[in-house]
C-alpha positions in Angstrom: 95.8 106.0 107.6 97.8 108.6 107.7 101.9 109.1 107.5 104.0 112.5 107.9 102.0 115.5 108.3 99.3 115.2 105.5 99.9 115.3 102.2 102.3 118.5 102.4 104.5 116.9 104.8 104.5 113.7 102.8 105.4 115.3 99.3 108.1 116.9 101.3 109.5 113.9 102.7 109.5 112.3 98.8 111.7 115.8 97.2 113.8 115.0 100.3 114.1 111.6 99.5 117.4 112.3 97.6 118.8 113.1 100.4 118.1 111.1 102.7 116.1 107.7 101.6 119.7 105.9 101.6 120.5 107.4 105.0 122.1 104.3 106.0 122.3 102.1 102.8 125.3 103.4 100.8 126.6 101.3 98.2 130.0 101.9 97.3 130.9 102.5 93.3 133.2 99.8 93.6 131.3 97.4 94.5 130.0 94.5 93.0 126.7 92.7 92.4 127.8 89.3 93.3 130.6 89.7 95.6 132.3 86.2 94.8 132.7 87.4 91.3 136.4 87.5 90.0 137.3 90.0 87.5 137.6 88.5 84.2 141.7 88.6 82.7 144.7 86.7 84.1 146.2 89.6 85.1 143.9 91.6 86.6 143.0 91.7 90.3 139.8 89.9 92.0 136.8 92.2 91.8 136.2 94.2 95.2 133.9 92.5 97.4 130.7 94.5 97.9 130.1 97.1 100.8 127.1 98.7 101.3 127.6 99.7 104.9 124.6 99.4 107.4 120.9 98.6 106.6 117.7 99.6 108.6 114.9 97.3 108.6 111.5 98.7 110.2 109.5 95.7 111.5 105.6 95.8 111.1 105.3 93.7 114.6 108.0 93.1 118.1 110.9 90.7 117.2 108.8 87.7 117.5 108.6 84.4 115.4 107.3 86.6 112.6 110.2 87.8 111.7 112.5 84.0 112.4 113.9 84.5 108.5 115.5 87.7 109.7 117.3 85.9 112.9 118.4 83.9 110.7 119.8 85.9 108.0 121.5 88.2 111.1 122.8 85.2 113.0 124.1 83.0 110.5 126.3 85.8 109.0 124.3 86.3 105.4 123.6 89.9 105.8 127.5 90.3 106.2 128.2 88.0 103.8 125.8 89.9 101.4 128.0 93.1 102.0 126.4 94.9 104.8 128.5 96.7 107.9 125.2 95.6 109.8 121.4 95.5 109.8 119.3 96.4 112.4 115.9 95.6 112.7 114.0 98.1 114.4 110.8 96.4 116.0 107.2 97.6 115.5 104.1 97.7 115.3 104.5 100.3 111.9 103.1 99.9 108.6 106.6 101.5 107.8 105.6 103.9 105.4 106.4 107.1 107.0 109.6 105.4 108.2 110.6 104.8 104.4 109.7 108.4 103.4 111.5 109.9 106.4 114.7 108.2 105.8 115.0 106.2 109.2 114.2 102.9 107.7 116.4 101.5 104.4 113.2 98.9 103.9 110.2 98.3 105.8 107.9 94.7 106.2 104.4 95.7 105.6 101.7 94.9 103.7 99.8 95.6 100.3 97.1 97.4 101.9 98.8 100.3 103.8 101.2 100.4 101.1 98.7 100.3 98.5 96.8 102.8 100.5 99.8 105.4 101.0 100.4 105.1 97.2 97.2 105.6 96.0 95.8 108.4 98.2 99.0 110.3 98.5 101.4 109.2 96.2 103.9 107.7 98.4 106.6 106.8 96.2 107.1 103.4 97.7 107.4 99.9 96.2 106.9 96.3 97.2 110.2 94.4 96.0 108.8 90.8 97.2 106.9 89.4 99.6 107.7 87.0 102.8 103.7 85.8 103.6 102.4 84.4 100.5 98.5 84.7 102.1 97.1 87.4 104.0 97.4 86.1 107.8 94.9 89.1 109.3 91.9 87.6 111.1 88.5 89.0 113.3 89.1 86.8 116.4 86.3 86.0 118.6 85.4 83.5 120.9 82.9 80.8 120.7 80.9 81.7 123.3 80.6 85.7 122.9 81.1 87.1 119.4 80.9 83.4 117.3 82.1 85.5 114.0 81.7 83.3 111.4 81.1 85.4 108.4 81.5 89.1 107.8 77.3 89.4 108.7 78.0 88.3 111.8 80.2 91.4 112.9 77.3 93.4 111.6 76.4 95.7 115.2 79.3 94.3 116.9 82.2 95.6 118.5 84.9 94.8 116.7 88.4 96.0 119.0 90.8 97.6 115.5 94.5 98.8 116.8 95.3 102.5 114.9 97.9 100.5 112.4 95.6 98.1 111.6 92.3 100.3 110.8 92.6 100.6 107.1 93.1 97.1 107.1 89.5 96.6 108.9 87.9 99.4 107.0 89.1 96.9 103.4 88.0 94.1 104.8 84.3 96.1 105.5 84.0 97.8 102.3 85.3 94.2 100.3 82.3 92.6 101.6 79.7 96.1 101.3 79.7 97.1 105.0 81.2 100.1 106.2 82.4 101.8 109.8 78.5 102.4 110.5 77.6 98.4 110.4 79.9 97.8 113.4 81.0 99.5 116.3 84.8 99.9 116.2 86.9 100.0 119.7 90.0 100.8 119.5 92.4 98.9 121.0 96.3 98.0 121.4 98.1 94.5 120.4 97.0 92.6 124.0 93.8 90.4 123.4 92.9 90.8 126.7 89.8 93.0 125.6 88.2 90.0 123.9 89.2 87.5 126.4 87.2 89.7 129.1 84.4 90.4 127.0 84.8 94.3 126.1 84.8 93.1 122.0 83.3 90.8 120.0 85.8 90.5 118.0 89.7 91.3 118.0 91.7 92.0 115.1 95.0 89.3 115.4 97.5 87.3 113.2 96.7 83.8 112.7 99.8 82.7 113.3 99.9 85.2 116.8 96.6 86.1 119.1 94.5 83.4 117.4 96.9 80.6 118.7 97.7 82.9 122.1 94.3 82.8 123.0 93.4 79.9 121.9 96.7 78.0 124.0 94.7 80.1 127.4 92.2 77.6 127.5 89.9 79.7 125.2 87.6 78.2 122.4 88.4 80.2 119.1 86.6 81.1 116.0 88.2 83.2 112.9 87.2 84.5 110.3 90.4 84.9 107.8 90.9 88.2 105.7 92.3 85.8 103.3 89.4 83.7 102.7 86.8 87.1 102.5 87.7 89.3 99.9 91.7 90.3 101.2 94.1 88.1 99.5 96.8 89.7 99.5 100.3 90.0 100.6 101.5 90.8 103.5 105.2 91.1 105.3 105.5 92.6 102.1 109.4 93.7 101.6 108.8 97.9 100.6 111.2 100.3 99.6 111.2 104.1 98.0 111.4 104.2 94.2 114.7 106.6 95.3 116.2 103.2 96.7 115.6 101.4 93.8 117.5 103.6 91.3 120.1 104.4 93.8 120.3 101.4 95.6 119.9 98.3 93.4 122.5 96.3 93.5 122.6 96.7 97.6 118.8 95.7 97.5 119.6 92.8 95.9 122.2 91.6 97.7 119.6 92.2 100.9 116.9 89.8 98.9 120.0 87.2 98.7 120.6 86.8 102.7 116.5 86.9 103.3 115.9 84.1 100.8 118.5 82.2 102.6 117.5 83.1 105.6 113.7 82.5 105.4 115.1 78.9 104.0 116.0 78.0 107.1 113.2 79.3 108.9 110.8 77.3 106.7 113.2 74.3 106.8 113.4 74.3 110.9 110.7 76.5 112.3 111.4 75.3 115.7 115.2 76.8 115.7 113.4 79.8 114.3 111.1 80.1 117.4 114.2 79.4 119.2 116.0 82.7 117.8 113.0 84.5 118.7 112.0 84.0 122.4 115.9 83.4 123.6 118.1 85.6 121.6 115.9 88.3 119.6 112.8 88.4 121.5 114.4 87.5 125.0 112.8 90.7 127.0 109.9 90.0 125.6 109.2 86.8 127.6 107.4 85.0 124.7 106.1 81.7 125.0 108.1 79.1 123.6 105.3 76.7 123.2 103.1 79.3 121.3 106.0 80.8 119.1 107.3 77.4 117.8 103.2 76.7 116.9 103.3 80.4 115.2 106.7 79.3 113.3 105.4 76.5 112.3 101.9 78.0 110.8 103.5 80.2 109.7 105.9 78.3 107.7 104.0 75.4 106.4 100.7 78.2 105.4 102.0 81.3 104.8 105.2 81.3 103.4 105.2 78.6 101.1 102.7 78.1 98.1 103.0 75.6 95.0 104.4 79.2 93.6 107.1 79.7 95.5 107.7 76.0 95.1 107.9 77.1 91.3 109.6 80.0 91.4 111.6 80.8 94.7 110.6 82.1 98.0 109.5 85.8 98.2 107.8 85.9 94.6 104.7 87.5 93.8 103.2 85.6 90.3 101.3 87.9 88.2 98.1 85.9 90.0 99.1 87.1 93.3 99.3 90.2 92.0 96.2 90.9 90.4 94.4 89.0 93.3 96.4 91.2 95.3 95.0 94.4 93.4 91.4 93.1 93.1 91.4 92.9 96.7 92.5 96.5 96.9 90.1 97.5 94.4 87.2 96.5 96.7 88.3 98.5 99.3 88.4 101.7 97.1 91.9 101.2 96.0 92.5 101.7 92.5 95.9 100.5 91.2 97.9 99.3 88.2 100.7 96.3 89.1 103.5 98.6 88.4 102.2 100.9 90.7 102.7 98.9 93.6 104.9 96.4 92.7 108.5 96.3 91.1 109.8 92.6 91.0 112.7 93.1 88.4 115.0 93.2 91.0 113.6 89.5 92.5 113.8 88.5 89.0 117.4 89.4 88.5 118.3 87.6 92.1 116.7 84.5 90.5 119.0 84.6 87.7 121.7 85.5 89.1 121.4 82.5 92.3 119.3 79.7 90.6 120.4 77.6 93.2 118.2 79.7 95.4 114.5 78.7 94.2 115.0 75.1 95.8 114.5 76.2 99.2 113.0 73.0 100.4 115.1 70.8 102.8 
């Protein structure tokens, strides 16, 4: 997949990065990492609160009930009470990468594969700071009575419909399992399922928590076949940011990890308020289904987001496990990373420490 130009544009964008990879995020010298911290002295004044003026969030997907944690963060006030002016989140579909190397986006909700995949073939100076979905939630959708995919031999010299964003996602999940482009015949497609549902693919590449319960609420009979569970467990809704960000932004990151822990707390704690946010306030023009979106906020929150680690150690953590099932996965699909290539969770650690309170996100 490819962001920028090619690699010259790219390496561009990264000496720019200086410049303009805080574009909106500015934090201010006097601010502070915890901005209900008092200055220590009777007779000094109260430390400043922070202020680290507006934040851009690119979306990998529309402002559905994916994204329910960030309604709540922006509706309940924990953005502004983390220090932000305001935070907008810009709606896909994008991997976010080229957004992030541009400038236009302060932090981008991905996944390890096209981040993984930008840093390893053209050294993208991005990393992932934490993670919202604990499990990949990818799927090959098909339907029982056309494609029946099952395994990954059953897609062999099928039709398999792969939007543009998602095809190095489908080309991992080929080469993790020792097929390639040649075994199947790729369509491409957009985001509408309509092409499986009328028979011009087999198969359909959808979230599990989106098109497989959409199609499946039509009256269709459904069959997946999970990335997760066939060689691509990693994560995904992955939070990324430039290396640039991290040294000049820390302490404005972290206060950003503060208001999505607490606001993907709620969201996993009452799904169906987050489904709520979605299709009448966020998502209003897109007309979503309110049926389907409180099933997807639900999957999404009792599968995805929550894992006996994150019951350990806080939502949005990626264990060393994760992580090197994470990069095994890559590794398949001819992507050849270290941890500390792709992932920087010092900063998730410090948030930890700094808000115990936070781990115990369960209601």
């Amino acid at each position: 997949m490819r962001f920028m130009n090619g690699k010259a544009g790219r390496r561009a964008a990264a000496a720019g990065l200086a410049g303009v990879a805080a574009l909106a995020l500015t934090a201010c010298s006097s601010g502070s990492a915890d901005p209900a911290a008092s200055a220590s002295g009777g007779s000094e004044a109260p430390a400043a609160a922070a202020d680290y003026g507006d934040l851009t969030v690119q979306l990998s997907w529309i402002k559905n009930e994916e994204f329910s944690g960030e309604f709540f963060a922006d509706s309940k006030g924990y953005y502004t009470d983390a220090g932000f002016s305001s935070v907008d989140l810009v709606p896909g579909p994008s991997t976010g990468a080229a957004e992030l190397l541009s400038g236009t986006a302060d932090v981008a909700l991905s996944d390890a594969v096209s981040i993984g995949s930008a840093v390893a073939s053209e050294q993208a100076p991005l990393k992932i700071i934490g993670t919202t979905y604990q499990k990949n939630p990818f799927t090959v959708l098909s339907l029982a009575d056309g494609g029946d995919i099952k395994t990954v031999q059953d897609m062999v010299g099928k039709k398999i419909g792969v939007q543009d964003s998602n095809t190095a996602l489908f080309e991992a999940l080929l080469a993790a399992n020792g097929l390639t482009d040649k075994d199947v015949e790729i369509v491409p497609v957009q985001y509408d399922p309509a092409p499986l549902t009328n028979g011009e693919v087999d198969g359909f590449i959808a979230y599990l928590t989106n098109e497989a319960i959409t199609v499946q609420a039509a009256g269709y009979d459904t069959v997946n076949l999970p990335f997760a569970d066939n060689g691509l467990p990693f994560v995904a809704e992955t939070v990324t940011v430039t290396d640039q960000s991290i040294a000049d932004n820390r302490d404005a990151l972290k206060a950003f990890l503060v208001a999505e822990i607490k606001g993907w707390t709620d969201a996993v704690n009452d799904p169906a308020e987050g489904a709520r946010l979605a299709y009448e306030e966020y998502g209003k023009d897109l007309e979503l289904n309110s049926d389907n979106s409180i099933a997807g906020a639900t999957a999404q929150a009792e599968d995805l987001v929550v894992s006996d680690e994150t019951a350990a150690n806080g939502l949005f953590t990626i264990s060393d496990d994760l992580q090197a099932a994470t990069l095994a996965s890559l590794k398949g699909a001819g992507i050849d990373l270290q941890a500390s290539d792709l992932f920087d969770m010092s900063l998730l650690d410090e948030v930890y420490a700094e808000h115990p309170e936070l781990v115990a996100y369960a209601g």
